[in-house]
Residue frames as a rotation matrix with the C-alpha (Angstrom) as fourth column:
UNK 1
0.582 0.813 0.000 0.00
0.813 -0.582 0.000 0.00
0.000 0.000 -1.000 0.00
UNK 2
-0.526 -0.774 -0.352 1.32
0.701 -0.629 0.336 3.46
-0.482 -0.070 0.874 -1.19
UNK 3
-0.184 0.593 -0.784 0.35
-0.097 -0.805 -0.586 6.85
-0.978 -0.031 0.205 -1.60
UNK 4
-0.729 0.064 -0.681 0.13
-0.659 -0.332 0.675 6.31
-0.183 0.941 0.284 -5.69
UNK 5
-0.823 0.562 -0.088 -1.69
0.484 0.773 0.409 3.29
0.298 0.294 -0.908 -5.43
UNK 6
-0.525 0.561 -0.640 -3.98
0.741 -0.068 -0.668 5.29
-0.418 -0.825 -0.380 -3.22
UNK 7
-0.476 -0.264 -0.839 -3.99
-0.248 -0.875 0.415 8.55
-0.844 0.406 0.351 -5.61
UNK 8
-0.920 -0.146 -0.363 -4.78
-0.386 0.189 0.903 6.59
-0.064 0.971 -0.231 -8.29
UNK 9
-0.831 0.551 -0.072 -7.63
0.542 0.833 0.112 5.33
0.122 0.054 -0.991 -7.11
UNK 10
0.040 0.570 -0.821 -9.38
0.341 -0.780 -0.525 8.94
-0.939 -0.258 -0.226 -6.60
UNK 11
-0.744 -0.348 -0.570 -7.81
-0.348 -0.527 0.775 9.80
-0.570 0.776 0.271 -9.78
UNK 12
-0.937 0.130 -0.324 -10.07
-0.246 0.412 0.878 7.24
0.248 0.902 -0.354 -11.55
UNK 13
-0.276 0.894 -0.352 -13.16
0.787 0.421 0.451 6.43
0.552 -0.152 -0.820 -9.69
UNK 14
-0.128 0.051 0.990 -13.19
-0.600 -0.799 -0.037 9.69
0.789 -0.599 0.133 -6.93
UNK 15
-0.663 -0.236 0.711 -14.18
-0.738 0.048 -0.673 9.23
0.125 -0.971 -0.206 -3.92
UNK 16
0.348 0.903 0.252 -16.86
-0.911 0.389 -0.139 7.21
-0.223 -0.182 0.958 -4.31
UNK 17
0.629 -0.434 -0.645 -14.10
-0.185 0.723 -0.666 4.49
0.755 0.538 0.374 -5.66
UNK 18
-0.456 -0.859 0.231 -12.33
-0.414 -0.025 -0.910 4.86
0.788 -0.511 -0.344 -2.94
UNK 19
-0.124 0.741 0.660 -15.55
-0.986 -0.017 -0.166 3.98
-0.112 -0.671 0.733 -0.83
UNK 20
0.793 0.606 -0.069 -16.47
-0.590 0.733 -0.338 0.74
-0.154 0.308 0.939 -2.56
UNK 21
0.065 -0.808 -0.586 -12.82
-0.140 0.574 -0.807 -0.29
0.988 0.135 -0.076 -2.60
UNK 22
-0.863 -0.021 0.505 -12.35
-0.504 0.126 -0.855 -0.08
-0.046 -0.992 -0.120 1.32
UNK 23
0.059 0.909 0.412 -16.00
-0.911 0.218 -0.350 -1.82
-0.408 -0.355 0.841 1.49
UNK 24
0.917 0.069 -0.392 -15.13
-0.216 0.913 -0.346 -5.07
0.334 0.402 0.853 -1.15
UNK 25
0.328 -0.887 -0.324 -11.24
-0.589 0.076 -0.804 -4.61
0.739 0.455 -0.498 -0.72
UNK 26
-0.450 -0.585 0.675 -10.49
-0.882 0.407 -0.236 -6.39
-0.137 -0.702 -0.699 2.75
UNK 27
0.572 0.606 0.553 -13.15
-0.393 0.794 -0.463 -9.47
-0.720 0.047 0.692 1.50
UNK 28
0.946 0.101 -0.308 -10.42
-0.312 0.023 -0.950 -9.30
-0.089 0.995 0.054 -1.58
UNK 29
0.153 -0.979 0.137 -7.02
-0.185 -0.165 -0.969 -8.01
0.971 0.123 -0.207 -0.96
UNK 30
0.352 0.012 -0.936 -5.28
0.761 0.578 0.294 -9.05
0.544 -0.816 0.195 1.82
UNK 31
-0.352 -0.765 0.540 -3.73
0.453 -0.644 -0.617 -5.71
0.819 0.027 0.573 2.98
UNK 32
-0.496 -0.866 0.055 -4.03
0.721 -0.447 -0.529 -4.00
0.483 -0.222 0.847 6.13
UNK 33
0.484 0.590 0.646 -6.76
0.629 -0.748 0.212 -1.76
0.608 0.303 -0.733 6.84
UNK 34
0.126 -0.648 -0.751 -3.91
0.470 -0.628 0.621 0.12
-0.874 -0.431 0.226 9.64
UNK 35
-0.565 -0.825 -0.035 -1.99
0.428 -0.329 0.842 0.98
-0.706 0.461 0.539 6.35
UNK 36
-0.064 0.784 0.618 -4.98
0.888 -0.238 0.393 1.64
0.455 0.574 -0.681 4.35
UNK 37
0.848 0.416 -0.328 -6.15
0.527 -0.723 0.447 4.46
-0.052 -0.552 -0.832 6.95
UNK 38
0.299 -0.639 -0.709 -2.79
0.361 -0.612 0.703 5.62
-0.883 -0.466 0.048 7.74
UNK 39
-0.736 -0.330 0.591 -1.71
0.675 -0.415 0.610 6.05
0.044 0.848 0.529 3.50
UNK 40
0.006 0.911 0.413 -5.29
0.908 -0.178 0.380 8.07
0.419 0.373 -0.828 3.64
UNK 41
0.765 0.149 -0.627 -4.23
0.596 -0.534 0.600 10.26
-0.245 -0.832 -0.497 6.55
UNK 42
-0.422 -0.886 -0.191 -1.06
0.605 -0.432 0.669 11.01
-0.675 0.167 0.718 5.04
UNK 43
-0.406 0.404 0.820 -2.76
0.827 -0.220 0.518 11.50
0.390 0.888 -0.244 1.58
UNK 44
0.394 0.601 0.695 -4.64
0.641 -0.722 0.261 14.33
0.659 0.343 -0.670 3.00
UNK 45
0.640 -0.487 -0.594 -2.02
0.327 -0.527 0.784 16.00
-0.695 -0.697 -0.178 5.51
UNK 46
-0.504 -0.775 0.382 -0.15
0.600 0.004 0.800 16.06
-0.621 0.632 0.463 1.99
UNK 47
-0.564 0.010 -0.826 -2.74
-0.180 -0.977 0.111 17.77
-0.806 0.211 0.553 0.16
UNK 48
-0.969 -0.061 -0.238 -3.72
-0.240 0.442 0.864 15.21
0.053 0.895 -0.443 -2.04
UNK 49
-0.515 0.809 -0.284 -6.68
0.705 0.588 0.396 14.78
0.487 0.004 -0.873 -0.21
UNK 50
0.362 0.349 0.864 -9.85
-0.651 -0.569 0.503 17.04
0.668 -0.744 0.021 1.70
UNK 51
-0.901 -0.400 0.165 -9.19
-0.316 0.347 -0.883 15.72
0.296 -0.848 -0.440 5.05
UNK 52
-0.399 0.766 0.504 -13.03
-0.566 0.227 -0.792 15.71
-0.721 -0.602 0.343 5.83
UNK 53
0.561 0.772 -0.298 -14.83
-0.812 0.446 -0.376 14.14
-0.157 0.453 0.877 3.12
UNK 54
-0.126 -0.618 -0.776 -11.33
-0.430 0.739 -0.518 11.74
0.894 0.269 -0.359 2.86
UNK 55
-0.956 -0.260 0.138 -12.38
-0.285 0.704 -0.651 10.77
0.072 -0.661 -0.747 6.37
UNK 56
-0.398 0.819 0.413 -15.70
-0.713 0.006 -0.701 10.34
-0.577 -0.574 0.582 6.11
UNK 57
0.630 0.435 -0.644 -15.57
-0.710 0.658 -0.250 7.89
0.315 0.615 0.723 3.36
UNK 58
-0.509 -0.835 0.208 -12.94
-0.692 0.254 -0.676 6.58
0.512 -0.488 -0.707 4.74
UNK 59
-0.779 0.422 0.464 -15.33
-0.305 0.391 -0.868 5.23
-0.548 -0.818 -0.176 8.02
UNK 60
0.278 0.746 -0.605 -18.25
-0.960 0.197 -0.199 4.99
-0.029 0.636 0.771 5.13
UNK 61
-0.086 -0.310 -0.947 -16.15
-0.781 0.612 -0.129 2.33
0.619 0.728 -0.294 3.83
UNK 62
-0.709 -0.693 -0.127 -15.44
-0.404 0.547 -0.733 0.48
0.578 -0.469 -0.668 6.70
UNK 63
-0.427 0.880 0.208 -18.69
-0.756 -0.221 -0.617 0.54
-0.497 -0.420 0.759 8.25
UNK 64
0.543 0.764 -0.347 -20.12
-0.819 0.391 -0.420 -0.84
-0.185 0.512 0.839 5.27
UNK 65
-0.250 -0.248 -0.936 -17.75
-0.414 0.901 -0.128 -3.78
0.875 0.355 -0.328 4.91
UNK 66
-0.834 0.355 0.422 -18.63
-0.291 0.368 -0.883 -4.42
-0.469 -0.860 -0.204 9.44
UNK 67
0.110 0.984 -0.141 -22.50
-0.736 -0.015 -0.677 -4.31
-0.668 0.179 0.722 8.24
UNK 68
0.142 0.018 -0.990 -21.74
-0.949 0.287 -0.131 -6.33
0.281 0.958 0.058 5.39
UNK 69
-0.912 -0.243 -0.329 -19.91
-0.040 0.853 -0.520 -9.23
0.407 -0.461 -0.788 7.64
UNK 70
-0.606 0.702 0.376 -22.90
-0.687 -0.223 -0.691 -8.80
-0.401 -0.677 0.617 9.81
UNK 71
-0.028 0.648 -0.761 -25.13
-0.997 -0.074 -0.026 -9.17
-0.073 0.758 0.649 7.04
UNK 72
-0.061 -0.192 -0.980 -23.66
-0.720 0.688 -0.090 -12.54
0.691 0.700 -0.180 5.83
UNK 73
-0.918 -0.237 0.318 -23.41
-0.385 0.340 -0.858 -13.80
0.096 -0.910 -0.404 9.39
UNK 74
-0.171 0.956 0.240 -27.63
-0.728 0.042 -0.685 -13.50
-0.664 -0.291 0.688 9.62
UNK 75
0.116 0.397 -0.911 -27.88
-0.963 0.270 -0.005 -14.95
0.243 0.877 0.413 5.58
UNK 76
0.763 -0.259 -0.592 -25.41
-0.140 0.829 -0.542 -17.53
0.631 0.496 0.596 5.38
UNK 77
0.376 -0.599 0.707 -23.30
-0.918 -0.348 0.193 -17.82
0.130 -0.721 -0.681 8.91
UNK 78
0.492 -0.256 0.832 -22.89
-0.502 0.697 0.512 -21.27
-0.712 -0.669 0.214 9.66
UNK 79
0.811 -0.250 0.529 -22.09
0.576 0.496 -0.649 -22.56
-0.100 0.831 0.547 6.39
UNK 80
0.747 -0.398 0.532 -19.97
0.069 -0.750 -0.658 -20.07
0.661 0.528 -0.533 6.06
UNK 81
0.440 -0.374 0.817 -18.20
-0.894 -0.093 0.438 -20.29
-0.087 -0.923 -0.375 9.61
UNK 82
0.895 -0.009 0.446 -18.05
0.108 0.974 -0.198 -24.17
-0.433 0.225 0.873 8.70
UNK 83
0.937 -0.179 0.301 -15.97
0.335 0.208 -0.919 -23.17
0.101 0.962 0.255 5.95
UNK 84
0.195 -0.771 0.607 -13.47
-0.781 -0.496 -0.378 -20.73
0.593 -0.400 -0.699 7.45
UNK 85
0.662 -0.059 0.747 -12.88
-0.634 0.488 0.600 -23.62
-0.400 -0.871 0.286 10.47
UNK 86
0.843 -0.309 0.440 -11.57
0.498 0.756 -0.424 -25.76
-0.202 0.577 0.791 7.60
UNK 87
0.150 -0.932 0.329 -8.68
0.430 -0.238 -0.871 -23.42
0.890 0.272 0.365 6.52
UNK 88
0.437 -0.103 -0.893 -6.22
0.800 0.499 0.334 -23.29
0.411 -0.861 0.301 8.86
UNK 89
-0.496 -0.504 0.707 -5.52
0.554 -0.811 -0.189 -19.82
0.669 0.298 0.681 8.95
UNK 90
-0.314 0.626 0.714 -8.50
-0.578 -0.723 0.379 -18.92
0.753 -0.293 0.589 10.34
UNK 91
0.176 0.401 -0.899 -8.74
0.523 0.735 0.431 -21.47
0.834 -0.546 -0.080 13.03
UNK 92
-0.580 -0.534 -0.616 -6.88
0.815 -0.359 -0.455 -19.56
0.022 -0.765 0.643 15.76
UNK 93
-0.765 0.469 0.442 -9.03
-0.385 -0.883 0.269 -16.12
0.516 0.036 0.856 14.44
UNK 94
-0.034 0.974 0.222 -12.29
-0.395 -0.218 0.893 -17.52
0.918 -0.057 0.392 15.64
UNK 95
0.232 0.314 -0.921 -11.52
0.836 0.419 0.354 -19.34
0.497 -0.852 -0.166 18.81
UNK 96
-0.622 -0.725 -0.296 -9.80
0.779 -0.531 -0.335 -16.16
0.086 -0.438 0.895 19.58
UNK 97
-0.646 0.655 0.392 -13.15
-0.306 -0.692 0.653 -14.18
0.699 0.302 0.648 18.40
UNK 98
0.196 0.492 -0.848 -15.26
0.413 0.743 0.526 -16.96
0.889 -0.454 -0.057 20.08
UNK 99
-0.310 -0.470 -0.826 -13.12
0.923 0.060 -0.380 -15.95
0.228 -0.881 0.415 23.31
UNK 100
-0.986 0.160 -0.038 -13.71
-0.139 -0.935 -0.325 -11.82
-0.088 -0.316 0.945 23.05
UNK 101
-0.132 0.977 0.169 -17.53
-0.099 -0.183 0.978 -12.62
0.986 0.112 0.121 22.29
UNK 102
0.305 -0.032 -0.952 -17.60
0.842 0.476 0.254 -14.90
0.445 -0.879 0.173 26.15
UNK 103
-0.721 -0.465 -0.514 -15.61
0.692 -0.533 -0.487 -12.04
-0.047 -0.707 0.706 27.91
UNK 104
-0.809 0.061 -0.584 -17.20
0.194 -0.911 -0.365 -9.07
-0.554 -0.409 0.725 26.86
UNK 105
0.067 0.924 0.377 -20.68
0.580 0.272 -0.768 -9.91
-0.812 0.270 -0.517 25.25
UNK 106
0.695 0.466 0.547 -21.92
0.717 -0.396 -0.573 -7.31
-0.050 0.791 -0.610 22.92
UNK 107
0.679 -0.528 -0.510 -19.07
-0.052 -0.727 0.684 -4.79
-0.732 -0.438 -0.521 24.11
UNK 108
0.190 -0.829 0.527 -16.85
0.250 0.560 0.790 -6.86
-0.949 -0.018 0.313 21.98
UNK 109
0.268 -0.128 0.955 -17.61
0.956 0.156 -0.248 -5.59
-0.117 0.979 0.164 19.00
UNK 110
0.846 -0.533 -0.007 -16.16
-0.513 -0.810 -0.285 -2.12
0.147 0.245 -0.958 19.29
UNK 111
0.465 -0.883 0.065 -13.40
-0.550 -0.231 0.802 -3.80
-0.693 -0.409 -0.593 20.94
UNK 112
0.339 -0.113 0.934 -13.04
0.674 0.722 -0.157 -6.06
-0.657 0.683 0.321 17.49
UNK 113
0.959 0.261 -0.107 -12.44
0.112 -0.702 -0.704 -2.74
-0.258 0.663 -0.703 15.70
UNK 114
0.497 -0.867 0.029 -9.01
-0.853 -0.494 -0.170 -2.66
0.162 0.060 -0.985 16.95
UNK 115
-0.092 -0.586 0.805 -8.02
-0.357 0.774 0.523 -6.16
-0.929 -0.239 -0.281 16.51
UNK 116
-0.554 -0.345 -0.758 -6.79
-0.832 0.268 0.486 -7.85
0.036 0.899 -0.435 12.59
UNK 117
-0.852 0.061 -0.521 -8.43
-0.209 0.872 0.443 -10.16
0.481 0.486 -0.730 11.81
UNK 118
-0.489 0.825 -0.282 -11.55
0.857 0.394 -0.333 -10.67
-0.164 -0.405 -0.900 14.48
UNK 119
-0.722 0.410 -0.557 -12.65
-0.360 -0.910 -0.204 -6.94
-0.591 0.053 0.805 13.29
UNK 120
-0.381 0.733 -0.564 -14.74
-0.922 -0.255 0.291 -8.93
0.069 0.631 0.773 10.86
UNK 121
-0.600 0.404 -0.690 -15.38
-0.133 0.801 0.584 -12.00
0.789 0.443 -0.427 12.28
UNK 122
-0.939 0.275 -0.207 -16.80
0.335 0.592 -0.733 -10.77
-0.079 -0.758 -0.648 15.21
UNK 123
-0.334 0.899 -0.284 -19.62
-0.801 -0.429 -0.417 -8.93
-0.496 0.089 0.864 13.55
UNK 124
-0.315 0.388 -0.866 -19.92
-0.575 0.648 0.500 -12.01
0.755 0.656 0.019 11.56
UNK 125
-0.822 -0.073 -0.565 -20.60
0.296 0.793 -0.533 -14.27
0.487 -0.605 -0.630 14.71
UNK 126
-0.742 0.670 -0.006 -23.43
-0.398 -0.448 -0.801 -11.84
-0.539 -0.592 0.599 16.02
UNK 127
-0.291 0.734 -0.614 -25.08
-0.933 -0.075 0.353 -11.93
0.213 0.675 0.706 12.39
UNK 128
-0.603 -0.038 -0.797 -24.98
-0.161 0.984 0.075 -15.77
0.781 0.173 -0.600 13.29
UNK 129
-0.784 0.326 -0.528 -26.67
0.616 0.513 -0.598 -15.65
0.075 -0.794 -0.603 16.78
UNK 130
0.089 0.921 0.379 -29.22
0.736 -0.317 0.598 -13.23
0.671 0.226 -0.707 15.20
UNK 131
-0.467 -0.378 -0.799 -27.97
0.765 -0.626 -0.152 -9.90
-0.443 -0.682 0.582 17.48
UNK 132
0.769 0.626 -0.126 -30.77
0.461 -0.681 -0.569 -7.40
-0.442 0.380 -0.812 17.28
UNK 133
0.329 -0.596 0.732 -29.42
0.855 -0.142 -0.499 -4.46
0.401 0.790 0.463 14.72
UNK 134
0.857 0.219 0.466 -29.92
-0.142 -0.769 0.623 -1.70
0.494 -0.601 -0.628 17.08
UNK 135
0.751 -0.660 0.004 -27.39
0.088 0.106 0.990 -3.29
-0.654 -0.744 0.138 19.54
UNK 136
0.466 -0.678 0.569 -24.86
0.851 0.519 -0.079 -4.24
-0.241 0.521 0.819 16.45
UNK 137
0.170 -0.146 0.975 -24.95
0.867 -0.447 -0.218 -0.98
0.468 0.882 0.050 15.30
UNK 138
0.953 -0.033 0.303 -24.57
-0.196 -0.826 0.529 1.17
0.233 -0.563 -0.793 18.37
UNK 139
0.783 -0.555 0.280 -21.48
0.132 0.589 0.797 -1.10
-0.607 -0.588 0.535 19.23
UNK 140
0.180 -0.881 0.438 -19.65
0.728 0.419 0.543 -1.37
-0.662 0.221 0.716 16.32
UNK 141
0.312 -0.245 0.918 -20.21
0.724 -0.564 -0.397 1.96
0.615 0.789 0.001 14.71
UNK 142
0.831 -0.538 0.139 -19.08
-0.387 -0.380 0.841 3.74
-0.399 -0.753 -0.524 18.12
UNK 143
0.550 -0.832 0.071 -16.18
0.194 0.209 0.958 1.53
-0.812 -0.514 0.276 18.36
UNK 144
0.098 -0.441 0.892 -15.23
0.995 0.076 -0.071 1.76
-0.037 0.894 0.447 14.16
UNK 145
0.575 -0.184 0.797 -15.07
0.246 -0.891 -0.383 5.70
0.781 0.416 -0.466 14.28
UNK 146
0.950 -0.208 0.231 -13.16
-0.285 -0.282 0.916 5.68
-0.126 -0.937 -0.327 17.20
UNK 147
0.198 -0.904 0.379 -10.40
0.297 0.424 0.856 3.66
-0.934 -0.057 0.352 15.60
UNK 148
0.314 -0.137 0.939 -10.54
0.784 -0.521 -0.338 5.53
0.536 0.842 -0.056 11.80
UNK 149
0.966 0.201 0.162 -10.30
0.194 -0.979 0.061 8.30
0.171 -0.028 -0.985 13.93
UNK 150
0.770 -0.633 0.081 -7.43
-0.271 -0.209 0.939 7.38
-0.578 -0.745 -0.333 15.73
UNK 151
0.034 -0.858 0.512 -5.25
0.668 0.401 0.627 5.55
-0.744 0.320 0.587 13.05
UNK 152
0.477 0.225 0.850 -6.39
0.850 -0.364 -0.381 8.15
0.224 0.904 -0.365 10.48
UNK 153
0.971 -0.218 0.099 -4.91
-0.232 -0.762 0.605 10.83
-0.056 -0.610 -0.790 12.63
UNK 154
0.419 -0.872 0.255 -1.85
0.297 0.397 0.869 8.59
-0.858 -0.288 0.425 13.08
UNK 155
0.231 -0.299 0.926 -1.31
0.967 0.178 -0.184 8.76
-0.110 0.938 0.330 9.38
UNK 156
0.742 0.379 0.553 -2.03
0.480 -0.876 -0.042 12.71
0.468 0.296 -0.832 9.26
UNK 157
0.897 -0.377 0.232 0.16
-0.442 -0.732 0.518 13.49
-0.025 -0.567 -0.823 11.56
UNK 158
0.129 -0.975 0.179 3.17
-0.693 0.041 0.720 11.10
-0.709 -0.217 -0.671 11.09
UNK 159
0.778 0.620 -0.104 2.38
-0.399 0.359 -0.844 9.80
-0.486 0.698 0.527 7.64
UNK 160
0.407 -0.895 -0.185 6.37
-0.676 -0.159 -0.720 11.07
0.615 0.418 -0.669 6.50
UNK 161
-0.549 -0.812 0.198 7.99
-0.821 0.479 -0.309 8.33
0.157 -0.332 -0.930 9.06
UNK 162
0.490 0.737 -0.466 5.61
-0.805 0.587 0.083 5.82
0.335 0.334 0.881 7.75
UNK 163
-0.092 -0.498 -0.862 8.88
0.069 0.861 -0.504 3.43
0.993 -0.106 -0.045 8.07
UNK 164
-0.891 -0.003 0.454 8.75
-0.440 -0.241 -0.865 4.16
0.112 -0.970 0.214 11.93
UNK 165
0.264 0.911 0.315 4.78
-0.962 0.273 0.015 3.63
-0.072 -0.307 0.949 12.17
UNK 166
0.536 0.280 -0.796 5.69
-0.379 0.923 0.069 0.02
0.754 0.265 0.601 10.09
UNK 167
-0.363 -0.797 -0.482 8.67
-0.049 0.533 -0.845 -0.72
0.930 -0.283 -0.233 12.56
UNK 168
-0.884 0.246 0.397 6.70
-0.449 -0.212 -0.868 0.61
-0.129 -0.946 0.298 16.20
UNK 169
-0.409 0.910 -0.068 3.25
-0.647 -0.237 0.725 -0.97
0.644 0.341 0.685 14.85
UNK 170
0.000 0.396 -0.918 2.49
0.620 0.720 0.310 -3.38
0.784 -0.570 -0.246 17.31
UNK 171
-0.718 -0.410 -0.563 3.74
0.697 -0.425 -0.578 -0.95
-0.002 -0.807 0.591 20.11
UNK 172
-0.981 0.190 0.049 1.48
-0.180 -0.971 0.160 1.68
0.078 0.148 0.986 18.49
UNK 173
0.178 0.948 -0.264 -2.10
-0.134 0.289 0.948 -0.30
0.975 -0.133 0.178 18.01
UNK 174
-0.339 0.064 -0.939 -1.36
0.897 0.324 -0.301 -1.59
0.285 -0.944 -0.168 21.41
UNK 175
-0.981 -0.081 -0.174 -1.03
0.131 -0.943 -0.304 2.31
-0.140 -0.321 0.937 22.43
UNK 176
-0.673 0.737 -0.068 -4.06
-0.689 -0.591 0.419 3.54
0.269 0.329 0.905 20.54
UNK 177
-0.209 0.752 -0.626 -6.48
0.131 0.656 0.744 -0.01
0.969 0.073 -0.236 21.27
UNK 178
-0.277 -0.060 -0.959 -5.91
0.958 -0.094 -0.271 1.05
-0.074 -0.994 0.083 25.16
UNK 179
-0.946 -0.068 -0.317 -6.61
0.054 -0.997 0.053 4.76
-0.320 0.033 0.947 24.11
UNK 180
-0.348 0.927 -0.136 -10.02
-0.663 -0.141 0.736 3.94
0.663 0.347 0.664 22.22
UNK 181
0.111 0.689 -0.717 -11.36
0.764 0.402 0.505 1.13
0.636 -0.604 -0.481 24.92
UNK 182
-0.542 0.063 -0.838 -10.99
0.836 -0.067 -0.545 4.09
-0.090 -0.996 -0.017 27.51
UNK 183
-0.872 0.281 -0.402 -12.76
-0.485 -0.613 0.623 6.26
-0.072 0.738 0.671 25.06
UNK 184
-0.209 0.853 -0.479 -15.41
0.084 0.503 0.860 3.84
0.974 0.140 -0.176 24.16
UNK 185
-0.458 0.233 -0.858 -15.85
0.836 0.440 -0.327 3.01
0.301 -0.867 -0.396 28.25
UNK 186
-0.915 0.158 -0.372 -16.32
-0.029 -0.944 -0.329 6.59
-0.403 -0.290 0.868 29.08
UNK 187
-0.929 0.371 0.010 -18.93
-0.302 -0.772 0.558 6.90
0.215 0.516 0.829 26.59
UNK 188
-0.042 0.789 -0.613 -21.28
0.350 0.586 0.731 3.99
0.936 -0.184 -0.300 27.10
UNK 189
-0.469 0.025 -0.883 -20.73
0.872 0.172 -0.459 5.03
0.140 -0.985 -0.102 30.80
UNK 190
-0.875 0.108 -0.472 -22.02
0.090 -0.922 -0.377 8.53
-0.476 -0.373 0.797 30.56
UNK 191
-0.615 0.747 -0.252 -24.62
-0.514 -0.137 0.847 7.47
0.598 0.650 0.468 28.17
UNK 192
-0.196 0.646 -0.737 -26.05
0.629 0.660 0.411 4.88
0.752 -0.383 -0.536 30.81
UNK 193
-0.626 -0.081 -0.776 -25.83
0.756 -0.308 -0.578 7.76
-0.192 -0.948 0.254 33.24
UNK 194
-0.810 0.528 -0.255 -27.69
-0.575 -0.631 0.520 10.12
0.113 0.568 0.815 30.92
UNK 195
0.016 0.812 -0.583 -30.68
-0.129 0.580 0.804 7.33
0.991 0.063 0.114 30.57
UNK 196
-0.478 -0.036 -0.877 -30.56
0.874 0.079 -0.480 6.91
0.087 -0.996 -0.007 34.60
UNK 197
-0.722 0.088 -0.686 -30.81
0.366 -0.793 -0.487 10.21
-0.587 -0.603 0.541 35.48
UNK 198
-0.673 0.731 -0.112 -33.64
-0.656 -0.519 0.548 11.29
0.342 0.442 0.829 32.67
UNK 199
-0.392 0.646 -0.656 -35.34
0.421 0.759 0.496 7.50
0.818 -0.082 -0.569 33.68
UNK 200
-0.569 -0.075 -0.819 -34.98
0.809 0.128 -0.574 9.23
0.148 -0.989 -0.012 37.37
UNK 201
-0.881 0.264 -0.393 -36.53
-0.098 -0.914 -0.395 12.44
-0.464 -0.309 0.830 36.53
UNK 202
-0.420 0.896 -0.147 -39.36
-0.780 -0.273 0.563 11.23
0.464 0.351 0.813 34.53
């Protein structure tokens, strides 16, 4: 992933190509979505991009590929779960999804946002156990703009020592996945205190 590959793809389709690539591309290409965001963040701290409408498709995208796992989870989960179990690649992703679903129920899907690989299989595992949409969709669009925000930023602001980000990247997601769960906690907590205290006054 590089800024021309990225460039090019506004160049020819606009933004709206850039949308529908982030939304099929991680079901396609194997690449990244860290490096994805962060070439975007750079891309518009560089000029090449608006910053706002490059982040809001940005999270468009992503969104719609969560909703999409979701989606397939409700249609065609088990068969589909069946299949992944069989290649061993993905054997270690789902007991490991299987594990953040057991710990932290519905919570888990923001915190999937900021983990590789279970970011899309743990909306896929709700769509399977039939998780109302309301809940899916407060969860995992909280927790998905919280991390665009934060790696998209990363990019914006230290886009030019990209080789740094690639060499510190474990150190960094670690950094920022502990920054957005106390971010995400805060909110659900003040939002259950908001619904208390209006439940208390009416």
């Amino acid at each position: 992933m590089d800024l021309e590959l990225v460039m090019s793809i506004i160049e020819e389709n606009g933004y709206v190509g850039l949308f529908f690539w982030l939304w099929f591309g991680v079901f396609v290409i194997p690449l990244p979505n860290e490096l994805i965001l962060t070439t975007v963040g750079f891309a518009s701290s560089s000029g090449a991009l608006h910053p706002v409408p490059a982040f809001i498709v940005t999270y468009a995208g992503l969104a719609a590929a969560l909703t999409t796992s979701y989606s397939l989870g409700r249609l065609v989960g088990r068969r589909l779960l069946e299949h992944l179990k069989r290649r061993k690649r993905f054997g270690n992703t789902i007991e490991s999804s299987l594990r953040l679903i057991e710990k932290y129920h519905a919570f888990s899907l923001s915190l999937s946002c900021f983990i590789p690989g279970a970011r899309y299989l743990v909306p896929m595992l709700y769509g399977l156990s039939r998780l109302s949409w309301r809940t899916f969709a407060v969860f995992t669009y909280t927790g998905a703009f919280v991390w665009v925000l934060i790696v998209f930023m990363l990019g914006y602001l230290f886009g030019d020592q990209m080789d740094l980000i690639v060499k510190y990247s474990n150190e960094m997601w670690f950094a920022a996945t502990i920054a957005a769960v106390v971010i995400v906690v805060f909110f659900f907590i003040r939002r259950r205190k908001l619904k208390r205290k209006q439940a208390l006054g009416g």
